[in-house]
N, CA and C atoms of all chains as a GROMACS GRO file, in nm:
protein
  333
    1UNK      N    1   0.928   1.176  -2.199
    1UNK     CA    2   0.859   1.073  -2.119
    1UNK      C    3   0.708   1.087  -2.126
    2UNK      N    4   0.638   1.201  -2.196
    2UNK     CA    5   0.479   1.211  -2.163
    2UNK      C    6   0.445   1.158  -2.265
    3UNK      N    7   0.535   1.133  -2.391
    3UNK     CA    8   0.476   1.097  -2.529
    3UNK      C    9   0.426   0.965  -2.461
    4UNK      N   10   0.477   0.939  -2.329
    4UNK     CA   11   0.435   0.735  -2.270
    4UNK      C   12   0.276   0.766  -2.348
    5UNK      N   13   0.193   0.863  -2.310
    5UNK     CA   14   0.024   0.888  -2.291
    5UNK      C   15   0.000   0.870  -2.422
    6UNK      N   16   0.047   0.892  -2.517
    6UNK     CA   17   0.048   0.940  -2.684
    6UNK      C   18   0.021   0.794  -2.749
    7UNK      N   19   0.095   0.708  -2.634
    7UNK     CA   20   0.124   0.533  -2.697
    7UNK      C   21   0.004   0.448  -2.581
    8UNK      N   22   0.017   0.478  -2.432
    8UNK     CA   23  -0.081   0.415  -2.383
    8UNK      C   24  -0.191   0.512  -2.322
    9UNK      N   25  -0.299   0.414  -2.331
    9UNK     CA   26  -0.410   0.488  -2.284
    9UNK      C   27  -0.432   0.548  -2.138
   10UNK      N   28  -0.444   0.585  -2.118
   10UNK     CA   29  -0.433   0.671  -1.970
   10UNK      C   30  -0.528   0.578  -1.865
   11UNK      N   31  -0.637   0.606  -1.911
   11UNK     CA   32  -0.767   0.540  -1.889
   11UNK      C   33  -0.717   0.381  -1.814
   12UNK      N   34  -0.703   0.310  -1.938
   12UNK     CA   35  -0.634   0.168  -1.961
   12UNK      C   36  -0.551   0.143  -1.837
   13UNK      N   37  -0.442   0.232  -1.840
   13UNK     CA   38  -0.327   0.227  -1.720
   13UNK      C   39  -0.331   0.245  -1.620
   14UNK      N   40  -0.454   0.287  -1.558
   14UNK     CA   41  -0.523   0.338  -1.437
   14UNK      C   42  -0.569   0.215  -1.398
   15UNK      N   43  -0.691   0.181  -1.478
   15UNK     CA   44  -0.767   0.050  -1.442
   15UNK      C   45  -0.678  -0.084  -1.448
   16UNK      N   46  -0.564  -0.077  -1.515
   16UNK     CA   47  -0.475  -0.166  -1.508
   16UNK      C   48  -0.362  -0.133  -1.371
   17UNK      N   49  -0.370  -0.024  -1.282
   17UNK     CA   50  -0.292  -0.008  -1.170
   17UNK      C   51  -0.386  -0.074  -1.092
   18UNK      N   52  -0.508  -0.011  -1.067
   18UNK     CA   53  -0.570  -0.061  -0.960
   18UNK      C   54  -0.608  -0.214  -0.943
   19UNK      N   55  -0.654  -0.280  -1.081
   19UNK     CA   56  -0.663  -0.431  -1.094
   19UNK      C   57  -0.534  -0.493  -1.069
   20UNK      N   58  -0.462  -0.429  -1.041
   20UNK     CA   59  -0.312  -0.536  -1.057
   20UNK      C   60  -0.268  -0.521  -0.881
   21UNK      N   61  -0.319  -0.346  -0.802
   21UNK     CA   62  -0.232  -0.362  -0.716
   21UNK      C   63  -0.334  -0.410  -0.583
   22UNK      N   64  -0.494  -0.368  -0.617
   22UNK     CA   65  -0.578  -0.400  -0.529
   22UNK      C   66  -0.603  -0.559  -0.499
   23UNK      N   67  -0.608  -0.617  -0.597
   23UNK     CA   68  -0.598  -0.787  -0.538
   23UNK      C   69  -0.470  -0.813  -0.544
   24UNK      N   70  -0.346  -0.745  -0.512
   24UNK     CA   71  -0.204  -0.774  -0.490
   24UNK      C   72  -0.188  -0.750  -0.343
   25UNK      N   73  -0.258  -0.626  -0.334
   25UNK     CA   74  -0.251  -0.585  -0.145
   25UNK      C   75  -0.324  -0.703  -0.074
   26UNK      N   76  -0.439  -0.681  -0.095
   26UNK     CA   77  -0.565  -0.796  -0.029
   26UNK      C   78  -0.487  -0.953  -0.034
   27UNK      N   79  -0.421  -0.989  -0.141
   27UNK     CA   80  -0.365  -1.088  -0.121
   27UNK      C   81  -0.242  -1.152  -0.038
   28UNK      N   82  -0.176  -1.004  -0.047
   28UNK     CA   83  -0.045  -1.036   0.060
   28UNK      C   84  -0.109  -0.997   0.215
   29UNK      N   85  -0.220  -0.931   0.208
   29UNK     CA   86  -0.265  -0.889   0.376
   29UNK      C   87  -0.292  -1.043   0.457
   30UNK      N   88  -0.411  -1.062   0.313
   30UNK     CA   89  -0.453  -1.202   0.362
   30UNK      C   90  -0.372  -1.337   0.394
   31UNK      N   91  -0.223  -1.330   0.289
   31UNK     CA   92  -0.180  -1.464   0.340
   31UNK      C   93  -0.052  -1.417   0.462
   32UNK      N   94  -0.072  -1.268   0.498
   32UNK     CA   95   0.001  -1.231   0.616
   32UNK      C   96  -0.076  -1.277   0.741
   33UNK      N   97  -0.225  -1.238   0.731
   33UNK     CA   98  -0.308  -1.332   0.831
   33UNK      C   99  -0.298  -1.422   0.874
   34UNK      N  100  -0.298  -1.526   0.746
   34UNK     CA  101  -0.297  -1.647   0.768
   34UNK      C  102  -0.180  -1.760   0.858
   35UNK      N  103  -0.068  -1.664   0.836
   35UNK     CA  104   0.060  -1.711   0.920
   35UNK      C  105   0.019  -1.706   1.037
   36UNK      N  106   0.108  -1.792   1.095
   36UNK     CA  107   0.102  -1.784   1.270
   36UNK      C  108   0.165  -1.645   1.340
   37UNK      N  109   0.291  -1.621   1.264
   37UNK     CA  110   0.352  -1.534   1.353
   37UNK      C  111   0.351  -1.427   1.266
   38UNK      N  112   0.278  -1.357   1.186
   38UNK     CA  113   0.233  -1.237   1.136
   38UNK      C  114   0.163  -1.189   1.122
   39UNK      N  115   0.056  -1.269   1.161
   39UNK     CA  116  -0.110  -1.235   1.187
   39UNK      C  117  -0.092  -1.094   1.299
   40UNK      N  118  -0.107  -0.975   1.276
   40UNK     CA  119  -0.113  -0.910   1.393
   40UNK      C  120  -0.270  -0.896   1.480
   41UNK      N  121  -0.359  -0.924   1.401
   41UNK     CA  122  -0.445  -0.983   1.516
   41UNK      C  123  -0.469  -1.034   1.591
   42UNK      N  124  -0.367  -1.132   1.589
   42UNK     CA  125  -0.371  -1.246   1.771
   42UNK      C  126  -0.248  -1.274   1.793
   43UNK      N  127  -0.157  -1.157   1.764
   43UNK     CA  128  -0.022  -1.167   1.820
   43UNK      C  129  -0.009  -1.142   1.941
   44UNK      N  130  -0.092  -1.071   2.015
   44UNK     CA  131  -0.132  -1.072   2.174
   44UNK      C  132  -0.037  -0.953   2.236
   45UNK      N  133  -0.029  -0.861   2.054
   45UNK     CA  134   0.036  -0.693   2.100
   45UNK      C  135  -0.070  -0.651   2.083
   46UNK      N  136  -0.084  -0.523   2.114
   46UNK     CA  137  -0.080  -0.471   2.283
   46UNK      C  138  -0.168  -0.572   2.377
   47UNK      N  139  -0.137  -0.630   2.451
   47UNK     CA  140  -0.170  -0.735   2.580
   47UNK      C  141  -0.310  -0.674   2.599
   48UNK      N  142  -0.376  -0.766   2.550
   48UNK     CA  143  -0.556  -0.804   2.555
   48UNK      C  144  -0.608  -0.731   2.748
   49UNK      N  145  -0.659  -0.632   2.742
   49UNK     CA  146  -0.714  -0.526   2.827
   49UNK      C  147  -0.758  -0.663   2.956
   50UNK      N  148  -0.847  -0.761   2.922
   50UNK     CA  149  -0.844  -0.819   3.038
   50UNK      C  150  -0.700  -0.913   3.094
   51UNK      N  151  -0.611  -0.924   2.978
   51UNK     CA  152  -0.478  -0.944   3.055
   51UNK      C  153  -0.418  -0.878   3.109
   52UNK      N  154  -0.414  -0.800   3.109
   52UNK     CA  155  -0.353  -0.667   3.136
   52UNK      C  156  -0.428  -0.646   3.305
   53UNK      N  157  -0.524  -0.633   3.301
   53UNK     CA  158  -0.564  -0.568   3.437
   53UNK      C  159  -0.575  -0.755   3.524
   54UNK      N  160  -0.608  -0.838   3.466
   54UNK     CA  161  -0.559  -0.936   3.575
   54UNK      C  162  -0.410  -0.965   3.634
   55UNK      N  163  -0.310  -0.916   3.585
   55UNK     CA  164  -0.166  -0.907   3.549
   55UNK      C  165  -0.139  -0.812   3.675
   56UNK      N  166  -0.232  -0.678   3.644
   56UNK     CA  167  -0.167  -0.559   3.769
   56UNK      C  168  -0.309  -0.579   3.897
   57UNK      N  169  -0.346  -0.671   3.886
   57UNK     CA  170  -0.445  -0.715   3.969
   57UNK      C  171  -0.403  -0.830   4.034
   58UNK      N  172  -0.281  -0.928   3.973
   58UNK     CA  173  -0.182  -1.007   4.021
   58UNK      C  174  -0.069  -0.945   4.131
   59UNK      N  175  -0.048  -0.823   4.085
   59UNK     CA  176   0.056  -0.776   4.124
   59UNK      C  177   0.033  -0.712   4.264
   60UNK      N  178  -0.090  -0.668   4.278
   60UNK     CA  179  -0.105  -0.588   4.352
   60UNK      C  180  -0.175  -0.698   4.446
   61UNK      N  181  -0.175  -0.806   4.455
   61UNK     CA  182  -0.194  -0.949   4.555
   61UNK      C  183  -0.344  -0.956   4.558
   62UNK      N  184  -0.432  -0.905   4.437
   62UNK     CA  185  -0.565  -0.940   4.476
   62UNK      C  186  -0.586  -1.009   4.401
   63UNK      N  187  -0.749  -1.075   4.473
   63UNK     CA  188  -0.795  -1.247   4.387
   63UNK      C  189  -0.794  -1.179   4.264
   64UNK      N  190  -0.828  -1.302   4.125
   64UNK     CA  191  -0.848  -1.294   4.018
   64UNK      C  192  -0.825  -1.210   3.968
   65UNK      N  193   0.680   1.257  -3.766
   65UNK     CA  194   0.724   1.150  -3.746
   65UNK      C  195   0.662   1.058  -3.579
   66UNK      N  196   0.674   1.217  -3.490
   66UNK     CA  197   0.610   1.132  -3.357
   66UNK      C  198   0.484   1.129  -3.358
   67UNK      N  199   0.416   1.209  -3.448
   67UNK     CA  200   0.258   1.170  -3.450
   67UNK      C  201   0.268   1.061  -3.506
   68UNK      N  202   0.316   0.963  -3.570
   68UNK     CA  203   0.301   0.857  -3.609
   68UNK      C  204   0.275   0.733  -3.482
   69UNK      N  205   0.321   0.773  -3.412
   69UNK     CA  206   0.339   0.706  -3.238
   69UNK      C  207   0.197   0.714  -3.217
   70UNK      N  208   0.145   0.833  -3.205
   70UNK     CA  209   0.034   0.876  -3.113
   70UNK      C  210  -0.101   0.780  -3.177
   71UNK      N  211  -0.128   0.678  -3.057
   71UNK     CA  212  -0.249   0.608  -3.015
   71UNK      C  213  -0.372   0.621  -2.973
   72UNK      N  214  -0.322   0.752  -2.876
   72UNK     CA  215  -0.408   0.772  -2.806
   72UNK      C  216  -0.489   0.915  -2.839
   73UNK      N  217  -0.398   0.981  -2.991
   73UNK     CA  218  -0.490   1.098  -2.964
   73UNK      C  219  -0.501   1.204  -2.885
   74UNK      N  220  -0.400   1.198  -2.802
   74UNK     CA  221  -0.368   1.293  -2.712
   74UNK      C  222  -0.283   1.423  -2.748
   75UNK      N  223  -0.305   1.522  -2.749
   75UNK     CA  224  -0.204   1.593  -2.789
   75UNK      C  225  -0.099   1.605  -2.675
   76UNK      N  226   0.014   1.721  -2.752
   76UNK     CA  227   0.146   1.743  -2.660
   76UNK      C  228   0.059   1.783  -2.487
   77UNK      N  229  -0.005   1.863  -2.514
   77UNK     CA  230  -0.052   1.937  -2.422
   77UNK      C  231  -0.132   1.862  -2.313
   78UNK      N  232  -0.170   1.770  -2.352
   78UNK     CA  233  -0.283   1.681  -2.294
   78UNK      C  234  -0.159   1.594  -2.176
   79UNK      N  235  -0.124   1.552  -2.309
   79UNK     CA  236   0.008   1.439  -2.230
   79UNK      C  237   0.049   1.508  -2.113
   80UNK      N  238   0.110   1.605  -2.159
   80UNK     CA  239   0.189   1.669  -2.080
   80UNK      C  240   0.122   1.701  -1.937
   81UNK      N  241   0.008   1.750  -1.945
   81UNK     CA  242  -0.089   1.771  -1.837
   81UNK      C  243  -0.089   1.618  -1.710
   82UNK      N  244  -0.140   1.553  -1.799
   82UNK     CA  245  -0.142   1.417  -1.732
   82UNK      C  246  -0.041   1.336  -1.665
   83UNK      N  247   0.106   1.325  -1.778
   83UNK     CA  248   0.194   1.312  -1.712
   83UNK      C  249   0.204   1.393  -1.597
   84UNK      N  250   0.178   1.511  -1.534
   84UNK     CA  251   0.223   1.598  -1.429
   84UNK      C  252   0.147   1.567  -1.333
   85UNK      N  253   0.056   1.551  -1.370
   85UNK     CA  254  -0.064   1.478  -1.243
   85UNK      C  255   0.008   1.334  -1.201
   86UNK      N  256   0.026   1.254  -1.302
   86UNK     CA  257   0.056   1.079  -1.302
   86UNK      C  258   0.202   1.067  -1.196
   87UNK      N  259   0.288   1.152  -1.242
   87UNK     CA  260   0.436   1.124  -1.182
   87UNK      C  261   0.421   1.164  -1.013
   88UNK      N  262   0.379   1.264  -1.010
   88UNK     CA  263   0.360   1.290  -0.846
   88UNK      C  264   0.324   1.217  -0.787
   89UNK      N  265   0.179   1.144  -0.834
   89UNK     CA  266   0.079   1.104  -0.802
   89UNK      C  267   0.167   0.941  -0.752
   90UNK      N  268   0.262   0.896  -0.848
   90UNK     CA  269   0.290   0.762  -0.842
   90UNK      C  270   0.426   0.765  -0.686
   91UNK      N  271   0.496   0.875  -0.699
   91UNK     CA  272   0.583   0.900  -0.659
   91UNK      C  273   0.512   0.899  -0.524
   92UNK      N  274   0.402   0.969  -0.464
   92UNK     CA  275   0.326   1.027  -0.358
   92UNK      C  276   0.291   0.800  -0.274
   93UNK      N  277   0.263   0.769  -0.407
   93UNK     CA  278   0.209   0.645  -0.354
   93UNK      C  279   0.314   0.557  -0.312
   94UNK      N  280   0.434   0.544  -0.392
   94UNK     CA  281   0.572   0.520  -0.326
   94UNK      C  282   0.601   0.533  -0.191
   95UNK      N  283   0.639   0.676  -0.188
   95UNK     CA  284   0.658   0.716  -0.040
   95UNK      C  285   0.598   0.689   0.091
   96UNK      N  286   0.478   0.672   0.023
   96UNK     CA  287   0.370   0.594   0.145
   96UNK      C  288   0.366   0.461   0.149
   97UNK      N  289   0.391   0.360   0.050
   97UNK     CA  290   0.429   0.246   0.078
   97UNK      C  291   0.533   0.218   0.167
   98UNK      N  292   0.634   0.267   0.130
   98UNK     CA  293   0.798   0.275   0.194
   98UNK      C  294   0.799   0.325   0.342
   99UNK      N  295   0.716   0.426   0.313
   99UNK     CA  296   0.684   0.482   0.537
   99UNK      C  297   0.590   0.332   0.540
  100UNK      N  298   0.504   0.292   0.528
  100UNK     CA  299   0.403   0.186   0.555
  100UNK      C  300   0.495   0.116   0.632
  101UNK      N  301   0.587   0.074   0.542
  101UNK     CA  302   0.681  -0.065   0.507
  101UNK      C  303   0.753  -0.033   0.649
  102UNK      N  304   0.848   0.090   0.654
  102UNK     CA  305   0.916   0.140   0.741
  102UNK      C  306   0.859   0.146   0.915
  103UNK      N  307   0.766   0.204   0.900
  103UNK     CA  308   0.680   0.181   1.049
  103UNK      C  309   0.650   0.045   1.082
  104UNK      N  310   0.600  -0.008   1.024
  104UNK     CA  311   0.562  -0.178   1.022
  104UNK      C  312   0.696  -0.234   1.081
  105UNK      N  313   0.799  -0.232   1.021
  105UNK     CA  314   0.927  -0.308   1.048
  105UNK      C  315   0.978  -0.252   1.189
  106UNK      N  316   0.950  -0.096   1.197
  106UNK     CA  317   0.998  -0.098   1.358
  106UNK      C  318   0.880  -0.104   1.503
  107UNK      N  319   0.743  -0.168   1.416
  107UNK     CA  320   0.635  -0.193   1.542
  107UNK      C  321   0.670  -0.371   1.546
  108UNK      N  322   0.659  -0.432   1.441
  108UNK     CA  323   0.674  -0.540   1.428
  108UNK      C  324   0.768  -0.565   1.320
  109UNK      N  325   0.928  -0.600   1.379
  109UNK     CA  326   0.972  -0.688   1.267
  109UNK      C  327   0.984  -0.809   1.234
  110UNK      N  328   1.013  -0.834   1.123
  110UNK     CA  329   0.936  -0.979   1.092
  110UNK      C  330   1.083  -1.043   1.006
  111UNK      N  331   1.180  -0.983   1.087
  111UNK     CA  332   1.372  -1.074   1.081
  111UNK      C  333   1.460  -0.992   1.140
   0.00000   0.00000   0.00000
Protein backbone atom coordinates (compact mmCIF):
# COMPACT_ATOMS: atom_id res chain seq x y z
CA UNK A 1 0.00 0.00 0.00
CA UNK A 2 3.00 2.72 0.41
CA UNK A 3 4.13 2.06 -3.19
CA UNK A 4 0.41 4.51 -3.34
CA UNK A 5 3.54 7.52 -2.66
CA UNK A 6 5.86 5.93 -5.46
CA UNK A 7 2.70 6.71 -8.02
CA UNK A 8 1.17 9.89 -6.28
CA UNK A 9 2.72 12.82 -5.12
CA UNK A 10 2.47 13.30 -1.52
CA UNK A 11 2.69 16.96 -1.75
CA UNK A 12 -0.18 16.93 -4.54
CA UNK A 13 -2.49 14.74 -2.20
CA UNK A 14 -2.27 16.91 0.68
CA UNK A 15 -3.13 20.09 -1.16
CA UNK A 16 -5.69 18.11 -2.94
CA UNK A 17 -7.22 16.94 0.75
CA UNK A 18 -7.39 20.22 2.04
CA UNK A 19 -8.85 21.98 -1.29
CA UNK A 20 -11.44 19.37 -1.56
CA UNK A 21 -12.39 19.06 2.23
CA UNK A 22 -12.02 22.81 3.40
CA UNK A 23 -14.61 24.37 0.99
CA UNK A 24 -16.63 21.00 1.53
CA UNK A 25 -16.89 21.76 5.41
CA UNK A 26 -17.51 25.65 4.98
CA UNK A 27 -20.03 24.66 2.53
CA UNK A 28 -22.12 22.19 4.34
CA UNK A 29 -21.72 24.55 7.70
CA UNK A 30 -22.97 27.31 5.65
CA UNK A 31 -25.99 25.79 3.94
CA UNK A 32 -26.66 24.18 7.59
CA UNK A 33 -27.05 27.91 8.62
CA UNK A 34 -28.99 28.77 6.21
CA UNK A 35 -31.93 26.31 7.10
CA UNK A 36 -34.48 27.26 9.45
CA UNK A 37 -34.34 24.40 11.69
CA UNK A 38 -30.53 23.72 11.73
CA UNK A 39 -29.16 26.89 12.08
CA UNK A 40 -27.94 26.35 15.68
CA UNK A 41 -27.54 29.91 16.16
CA UNK A 42 -31.09 30.99 16.60
CA UNK A 43 -32.44 27.77 17.54
CA UNK A 44 -33.12 29.46 20.91
CA UNK A 45 -30.84 26.37 22.66
CA UNK A 46 -29.69 27.13 25.43
CA UNK A 47 -32.70 29.79 26.17
CA UNK A 48 -31.23 33.36 25.47
CA UNK A 49 -29.95 34.57 29.29
CA UNK A 50 -32.51 37.41 29.16
CA UNK A 51 -35.22 34.69 28.62
CA UNK A 52 -34.28 32.82 30.96
CA UNK A 53 -34.17 35.23 33.92
CA UNK A 54 -37.52 36.94 32.78
CA UNK A 55 -39.03 33.29 32.83
CA UNK A 56 -37.72 32.69 36.69
CA UNK A 57 -38.57 36.32 37.27
CA UNK A 58 -42.15 35.22 35.97
CA UNK A 59 -42.18 32.58 38.24
CA UNK A 60 -41.30 34.01 41.16
CA UNK A 61 -44.51 36.72 40.57
CA UNK A 62 -42.27 39.72 39.92
CA UNK A 63 -42.89 42.60 37.30
CA UNK A 64 -41.03 42.12 34.07
CA UNK B 1 9.76 -3.98 -12.49
CA UNK B 2 8.12 -1.75 -9.53
CA UNK B 3 10.54 0.94 -10.12
CA UNK B 4 8.96 1.22 -13.26
CA UNK B 5 5.76 2.55 -11.23
CA UNK B 6 7.74 5.00 -9.26
CA UNK B 7 6.66 8.76 -10.17
CA UNK B 8 7.47 10.20 -7.55
CA UNK B 9 11.00 9.26 -6.85
CA UNK B 10 10.47 8.23 -3.64
CA UNK B 11 12.22 5.46 -2.39
CA UNK B 12 10.95 2.22 -0.38
CA UNK B 13 12.00 3.97 2.65
CA UNK B 14 10.60 7.33 2.06
CA UNK B 15 7.19 5.84 1.17
CA UNK B 16 7.17 3.85 3.79
CA UNK B 17 7.92 6.66 6.28
CA UNK B 18 5.12 8.74 4.95
CA UNK B 19 2.68 6.21 4.55
CA UNK B 20 3.07 5.77 8.54
CA UNK B 21 2.60 9.30 9.23
CA UNK B 22 -0.48 9.51 6.36
CA UNK B 23 -2.58 6.36 7.67
CA UNK B 24 -2.82 7.44 11.32
CA UNK B 25 -3.04 10.72 10.49
CA UNK B 26 -6.25 10.00 8.14
CA UNK B 27 -7.61 7.46 10.49
CA UNK B 28 -7.09 10.16 13.61
CA UNK B 29 -9.26 12.60 11.30
CA UNK B 30 -12.00 9.94 10.84
CA UNK B 31 -12.53 9.32 14.32
CA UNK B 32 -13.01 12.87 14.99
CA UNK B 33 -15.39 13.41 12.36
CA UNK B 34 -17.55 10.40 13.53
CA UNK B 35 -17.35 11.69 17.49
CA UNK B 36 -18.22 15.29 15.78
CA UNK B 37 -21.04 13.61 13.93
CA UNK B 38 -21.94 11.50 17.08
CA UNK B 39 -22.16 14.35 19.74
CA UNK B 40 -24.00 16.62 17.31
CA UNK B 41 -26.78 13.96 16.81
CA UNK B 42 -27.26 13.50 20.57
CA UNK B 43 -27.19 17.59 21.38
CA UNK B 44 -29.22 18.17 18.37
CA UNK B 45 -30.82 15.60 16.25
CA UNK B 46 -31.80 16.45 13.09
CA UNK B 47 -34.46 12.92 12.52
Amino acid sequence: MYKLWQILDPRQVLIAICVFLIPLGLLIHFLLLATEDLNWHEDGRPIPFKAKAAYDRAQQGLPY
Amino acid sequence: MAEKYNLTGMSDEEAKEFHSIFMPSMYGWFTLVVGAHILTHLRFPWH
